[in-house]
C-alpha positions in Angstrom: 102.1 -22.6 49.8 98.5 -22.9 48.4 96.8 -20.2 46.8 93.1 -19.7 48.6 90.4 -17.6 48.3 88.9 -17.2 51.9 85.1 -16.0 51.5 83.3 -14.7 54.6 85.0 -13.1 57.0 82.9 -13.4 60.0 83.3 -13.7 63.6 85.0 -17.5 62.8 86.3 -16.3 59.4 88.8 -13.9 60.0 90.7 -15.7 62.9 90.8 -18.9 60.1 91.8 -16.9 57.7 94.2 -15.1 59.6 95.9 -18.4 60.7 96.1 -19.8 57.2 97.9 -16.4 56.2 100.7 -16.7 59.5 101.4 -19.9 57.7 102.4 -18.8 55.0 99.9 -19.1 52.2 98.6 -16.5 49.8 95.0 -15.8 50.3 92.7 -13.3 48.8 90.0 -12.4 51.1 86.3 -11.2 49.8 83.9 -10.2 52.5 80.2 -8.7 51.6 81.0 -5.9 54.0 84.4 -4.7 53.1 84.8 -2.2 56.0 84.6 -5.4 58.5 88.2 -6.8 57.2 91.0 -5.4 59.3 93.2 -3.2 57.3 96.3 -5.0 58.3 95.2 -8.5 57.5 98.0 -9.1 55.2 95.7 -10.4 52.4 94.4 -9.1 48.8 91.0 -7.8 49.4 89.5 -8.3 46.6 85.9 -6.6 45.0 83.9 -9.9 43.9 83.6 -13.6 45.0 85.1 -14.1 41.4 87.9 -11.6 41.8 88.8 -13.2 44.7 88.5 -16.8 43.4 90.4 -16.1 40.0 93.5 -18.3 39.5 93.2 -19.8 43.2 94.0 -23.5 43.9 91.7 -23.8 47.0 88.2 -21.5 47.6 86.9 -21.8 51.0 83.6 -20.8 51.9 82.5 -19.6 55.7 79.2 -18.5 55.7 75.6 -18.5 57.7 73.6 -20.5 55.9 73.3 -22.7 52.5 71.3 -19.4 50.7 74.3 -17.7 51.6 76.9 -20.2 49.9 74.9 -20.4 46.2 74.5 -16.8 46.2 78.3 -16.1 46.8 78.9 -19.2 44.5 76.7 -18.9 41.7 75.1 -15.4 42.1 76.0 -12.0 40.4 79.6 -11.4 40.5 80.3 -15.1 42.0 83.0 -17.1 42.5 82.2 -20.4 40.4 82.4 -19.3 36.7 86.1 -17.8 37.8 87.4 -21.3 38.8 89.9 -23.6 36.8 90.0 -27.1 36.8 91.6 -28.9 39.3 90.5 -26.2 42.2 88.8 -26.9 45.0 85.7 -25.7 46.7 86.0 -26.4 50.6 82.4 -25.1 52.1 83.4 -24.9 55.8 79.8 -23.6 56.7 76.7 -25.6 58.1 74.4 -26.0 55.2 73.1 -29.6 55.5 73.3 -32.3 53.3 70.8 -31.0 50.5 72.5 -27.5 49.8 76.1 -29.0 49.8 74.7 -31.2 47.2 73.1 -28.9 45.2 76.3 -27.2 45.4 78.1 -29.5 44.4 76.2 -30.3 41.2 76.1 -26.7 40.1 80.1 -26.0 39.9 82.2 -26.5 36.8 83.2 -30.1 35.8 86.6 -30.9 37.3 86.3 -28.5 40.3 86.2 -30.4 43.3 84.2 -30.0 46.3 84.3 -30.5 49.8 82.0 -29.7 52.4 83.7 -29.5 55.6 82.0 -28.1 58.1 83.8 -27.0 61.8 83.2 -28.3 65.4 84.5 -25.3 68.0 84.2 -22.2 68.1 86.2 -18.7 68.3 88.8 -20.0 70.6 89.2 -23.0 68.8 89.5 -20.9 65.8 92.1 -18.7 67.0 94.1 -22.1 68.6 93.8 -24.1 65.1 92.0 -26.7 66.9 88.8 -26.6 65.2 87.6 -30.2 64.5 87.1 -30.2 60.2 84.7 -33.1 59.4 85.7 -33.5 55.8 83.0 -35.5 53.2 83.9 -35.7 49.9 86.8 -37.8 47.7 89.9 -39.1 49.1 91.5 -37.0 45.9 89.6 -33.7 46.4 91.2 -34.2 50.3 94.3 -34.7 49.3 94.5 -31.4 47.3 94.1 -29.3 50.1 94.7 -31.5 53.5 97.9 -29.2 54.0 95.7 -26.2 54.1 93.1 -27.3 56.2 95.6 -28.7 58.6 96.5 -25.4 59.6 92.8 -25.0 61.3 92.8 -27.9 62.7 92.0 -31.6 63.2 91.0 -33.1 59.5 88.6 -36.3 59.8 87.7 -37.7 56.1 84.1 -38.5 57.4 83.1 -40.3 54.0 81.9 -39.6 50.9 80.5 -36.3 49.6 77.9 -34.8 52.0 78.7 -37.1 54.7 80.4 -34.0 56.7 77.2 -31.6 56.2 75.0 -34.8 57.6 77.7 -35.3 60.4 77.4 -31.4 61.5 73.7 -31.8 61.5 74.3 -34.7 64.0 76.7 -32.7 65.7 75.2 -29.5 66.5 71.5 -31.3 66.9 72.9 -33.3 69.6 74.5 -29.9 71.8 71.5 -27.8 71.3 69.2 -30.2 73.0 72.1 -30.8 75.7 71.6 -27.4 76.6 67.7 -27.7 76.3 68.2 -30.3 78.8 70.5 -28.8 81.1 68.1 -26.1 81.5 65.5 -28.3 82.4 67.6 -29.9 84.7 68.7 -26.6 86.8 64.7 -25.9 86.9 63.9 -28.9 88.4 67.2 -28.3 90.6 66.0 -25.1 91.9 62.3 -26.6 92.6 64.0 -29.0 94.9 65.9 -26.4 96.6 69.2 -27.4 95.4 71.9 -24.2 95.3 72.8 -23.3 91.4 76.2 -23.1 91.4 76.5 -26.6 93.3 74.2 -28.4 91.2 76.5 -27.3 87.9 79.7 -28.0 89.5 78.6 -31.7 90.1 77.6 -31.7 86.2 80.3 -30.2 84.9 82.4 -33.7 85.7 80.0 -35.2 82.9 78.8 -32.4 80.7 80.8 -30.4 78.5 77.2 -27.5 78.2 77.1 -27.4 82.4 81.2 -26.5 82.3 80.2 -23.7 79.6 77.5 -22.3 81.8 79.3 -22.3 85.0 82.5 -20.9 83.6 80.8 -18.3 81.1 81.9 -14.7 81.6 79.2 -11.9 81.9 79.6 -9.6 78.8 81.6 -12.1 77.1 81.7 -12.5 73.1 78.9 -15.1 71.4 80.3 -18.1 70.8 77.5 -19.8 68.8 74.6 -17.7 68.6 71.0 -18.7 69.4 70.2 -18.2 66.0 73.0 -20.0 64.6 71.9 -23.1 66.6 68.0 -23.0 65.5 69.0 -22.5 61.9 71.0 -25.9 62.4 68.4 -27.9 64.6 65.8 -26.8 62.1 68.1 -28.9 59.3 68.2 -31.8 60.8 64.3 -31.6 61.2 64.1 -30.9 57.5 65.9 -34.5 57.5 63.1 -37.1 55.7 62.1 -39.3 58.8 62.7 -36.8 61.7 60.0 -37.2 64.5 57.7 -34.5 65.1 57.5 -35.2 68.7 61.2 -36.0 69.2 63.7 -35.0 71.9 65.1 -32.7 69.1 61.5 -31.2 68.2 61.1 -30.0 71.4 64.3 -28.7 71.4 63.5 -26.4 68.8 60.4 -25.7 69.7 62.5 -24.3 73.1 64.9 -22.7 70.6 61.8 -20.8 68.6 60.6 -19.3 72.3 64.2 -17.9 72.9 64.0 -16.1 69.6 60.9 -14.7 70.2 62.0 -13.3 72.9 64.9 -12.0 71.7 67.7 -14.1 72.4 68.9 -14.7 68.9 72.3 -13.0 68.9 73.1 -14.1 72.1 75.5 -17.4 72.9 73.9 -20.7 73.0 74.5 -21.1 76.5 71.5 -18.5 76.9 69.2 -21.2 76.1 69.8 -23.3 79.3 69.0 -20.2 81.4 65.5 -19.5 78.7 64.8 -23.3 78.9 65.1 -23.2 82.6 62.6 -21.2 83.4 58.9 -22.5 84.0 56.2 -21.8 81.1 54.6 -18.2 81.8 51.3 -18.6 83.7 48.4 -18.2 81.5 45.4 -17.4 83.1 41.7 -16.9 81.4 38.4 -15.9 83.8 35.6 -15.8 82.2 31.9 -17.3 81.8 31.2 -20.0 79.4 27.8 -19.5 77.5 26.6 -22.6 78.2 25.7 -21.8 81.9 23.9 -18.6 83.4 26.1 -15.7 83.4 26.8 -15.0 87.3 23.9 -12.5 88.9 26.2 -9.8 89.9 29.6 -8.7 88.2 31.9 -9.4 91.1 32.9 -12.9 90.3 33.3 -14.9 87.1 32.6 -18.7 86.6 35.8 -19.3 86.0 39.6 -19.2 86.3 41.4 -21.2 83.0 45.4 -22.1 84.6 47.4 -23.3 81.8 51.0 -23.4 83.4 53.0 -21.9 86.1 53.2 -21.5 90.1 49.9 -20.7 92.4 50.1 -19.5 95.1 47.5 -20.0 98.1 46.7 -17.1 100.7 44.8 -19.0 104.1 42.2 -16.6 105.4 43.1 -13.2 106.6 40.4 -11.5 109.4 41.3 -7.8 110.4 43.8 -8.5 112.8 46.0 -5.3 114.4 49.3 -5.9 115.4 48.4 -6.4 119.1 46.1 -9.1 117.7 43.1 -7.8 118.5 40.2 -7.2 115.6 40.4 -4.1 114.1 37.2 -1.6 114.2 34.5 -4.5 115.8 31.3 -4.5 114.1 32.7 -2.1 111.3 32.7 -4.3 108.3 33.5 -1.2 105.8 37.1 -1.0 107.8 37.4 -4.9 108.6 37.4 -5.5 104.4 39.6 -2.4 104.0 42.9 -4.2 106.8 41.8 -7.6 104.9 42.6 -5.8 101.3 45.4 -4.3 102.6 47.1 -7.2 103.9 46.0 -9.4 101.0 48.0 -6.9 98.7 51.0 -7.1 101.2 51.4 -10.9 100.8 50.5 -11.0 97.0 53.7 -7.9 96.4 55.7 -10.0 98.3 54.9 -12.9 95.7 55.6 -10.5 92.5 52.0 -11.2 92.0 48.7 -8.0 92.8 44.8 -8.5 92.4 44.8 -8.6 88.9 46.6 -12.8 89.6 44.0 -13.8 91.9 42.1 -16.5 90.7 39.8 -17.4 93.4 38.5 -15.3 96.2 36.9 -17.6 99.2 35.1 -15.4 101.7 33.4 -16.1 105.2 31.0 -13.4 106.8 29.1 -13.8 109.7 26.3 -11.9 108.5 25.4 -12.2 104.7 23.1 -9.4 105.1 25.8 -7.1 105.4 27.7 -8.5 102.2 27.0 -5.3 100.2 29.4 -3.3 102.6 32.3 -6.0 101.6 31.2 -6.1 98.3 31.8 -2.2 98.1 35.2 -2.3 99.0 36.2 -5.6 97.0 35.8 -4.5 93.8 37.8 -1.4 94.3 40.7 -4.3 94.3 39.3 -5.7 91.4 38.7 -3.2 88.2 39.5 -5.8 86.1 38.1 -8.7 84.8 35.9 -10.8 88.4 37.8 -14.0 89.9 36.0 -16.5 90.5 34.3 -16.4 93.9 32.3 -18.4 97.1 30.8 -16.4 99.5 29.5 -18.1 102.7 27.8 -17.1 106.0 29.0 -18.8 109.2 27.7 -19.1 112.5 31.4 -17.2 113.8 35.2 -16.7 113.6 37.8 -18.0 115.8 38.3 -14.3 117.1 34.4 -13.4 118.1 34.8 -10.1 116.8 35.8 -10.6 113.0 32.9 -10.0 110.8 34.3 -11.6 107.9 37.6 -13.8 106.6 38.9 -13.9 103.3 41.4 -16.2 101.6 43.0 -16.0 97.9 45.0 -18.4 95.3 46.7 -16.4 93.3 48.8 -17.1 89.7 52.0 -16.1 90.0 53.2 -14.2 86.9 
């Protein structure tokens, strides 16, 4: 039996702890929100990081971030000053290679340390099958091996901080699989290729495509979002790490998740956030360098910066018979154009305000003023761009005028 302190009872704290207490050692248990430790837990609950650490063989940290580890360390109330010689801190957390060495430097002479961060998750956690990558001496692992044991699969990785570096590695390496893999089912669905089939086929090679296609809707995080651009943004902190890496622009995909809220949700969110194409940006206006346009129906131009278009072939005032509605009425030939126009666009998720270009055909540009009239009551907004042309005729002798669109799909 070893006597731990278990600090950090989180979502993979208290099922650790919890194993570690069924087999039979005594732990004390400090969490910063008391209220979150179940009441049967079946260990001391104890006010401080040092209360709980006092007189403890073993002192194992599971916490978010490297911040969180000093301050529960070294901070008011914490856990380092309380510690005898011959203990040992096992950090359990992701911190990277420079906070475990800091940490490791600031406790008291003849403590030992370990950082030790996990591979797996809750489910792991709850199994005992996490994977402990274990840096630090072969004499600080042999003090609390047995403990450890009981959560899993122990690797001695190498010396001190070669387990944080490891982890870095580790968790680097998924979050750009699932960058990928979202990539991958975005360039599947642009060839037509069903969903479901296309992650079947990749779930023979790829651990991230089984996760998707298996995940449960509603189910608990495993690894949040947040969790995994904390990590990714350590091993950029890493001297030497490209800027324009497969791993940069992982995080740079991780950094538009979170912005659009996706932090507390599981990883696996990021293949379908990754998947989707770049929002359509599009920018009319009239550069000063020209002439601004003579009229305010049309701007110079249309700025596309990413996304789907959409291109509308020219629509006359045809009924449903076929036959040109209202002959020689161009007032109520632009009104049926509009109106179908605004049919095909809704159909698209897309209105007026995406149309980027506006090509128009009249057989008369002396009446243009009567289609002008009822254009911009389409258009409040800001002018597409815009060609207007007179022709000779239209295929159907009767149409005044034909109109075509490309449109930006939002």
């Amino acid at each position: 039996m070893t006597r731990i302190a278990f600090l950090g009872l989180g979502r993979m704290g208290v099922p650790m702890a919890g194993r570690l207490i069924a087999a039979g050692h005594d732990l004390a248990v400090w969490n910063r929100t008391a209220s979150r430790v179940p009441a049967d837990f079946g260990a001391v609950l104890a006010a401080s990081p040092a209360a709980a650490a006092a007189g403890r063989d073993l002192v194992i940290t599971m916490l978010t971030d490297g911040s969180a580890v000093e301050d529960v360390l070294f901070g008011p109330g914490g856990a380092a000053p309380a510690l005898e010689p011959g203990a040992v801190v096992a950090d359990l957390s992701t911190i990277g290679p420079d906070a475990a060495r800091r940490v490791r430097d600031r406790l008291p002479d003849g403590v030992g340390y370990l950082d030790a961060p996990v591979l797996g998750s809750v489910p792991q956690a709850k199994a005992g099958e996490l994977e402990v990558l274990a840096g630090g001496t072969g004499d600080d692992l042999a003090r609390c091996a047995g403990a450890l044991e009981v959560l899993g699969r122990v690797r001695h990785v190498g010396p001190p901080g070669s387990g944080a570096a490891l982890k870095l590695v580790a968790n680097g390496t998924l979050v750009a699989n699932f960058a990928v893999l979202g990539e991958a089912l975005a360039l599947a669905g642009r060839l037509g290729l069903d969903r479901g089939l296309v992650l079947d086929v990749l779930s023979r090679t790829s651990a991230q495509a089984r996760r998707v296609r298996d995940a449960e809707p509603g189910a608990e995080p495993r690894f949040t979002l947040a969790l995994a651009a904390k990590d990714l943004g350590l091993a950029l902190d890493v001297p030497g790490a490209p800027d324009a890496g497969v791993l940069a622009a992982a995080h740079a995909r991780t950094s538009a998740a979170l912005a659009d809220g996706l932090g507390p949700h599981d990883l696996i969110a990021l293949a379908d956030h990754a998947g989707k194409d770049s929002p359509m940006r599009v920018t009319l206006g009239n550069p000063a360098s020209v002439p601004p346009p003579p009229n305010p129906f049309y701007s110079h131009t249309a700025h596309v910066t990413a996304g789907s278009m959409l291109y509308v072939s020219g629509q006359i005032a045809l009924t449903e018979d076929g036959k040109v509605d209202a002959p020689g009425d161009m007032a109520r030939q632009s009104e049926v154009i509009f109106s179908l126009l605004e049919r095909i666009l809704a159909a698209h998720g897309a209105g007026f305000a995406d149309v980027v270009n506006v090509r128009t055909f009249v057989t008369d540009l002396g009446r243009v003023a009567e289609y002008g009239a009822v254009r911009q009551r389409f258009f409040p907004g800001a002018a597409p761009t815009s060609t207007t042309v007179e022709v000779a005729r239209l295929f159907h002798p009767d149409a005044l005028l034909e109109v075509e669109v490309v449109a930006a799909l939002p």
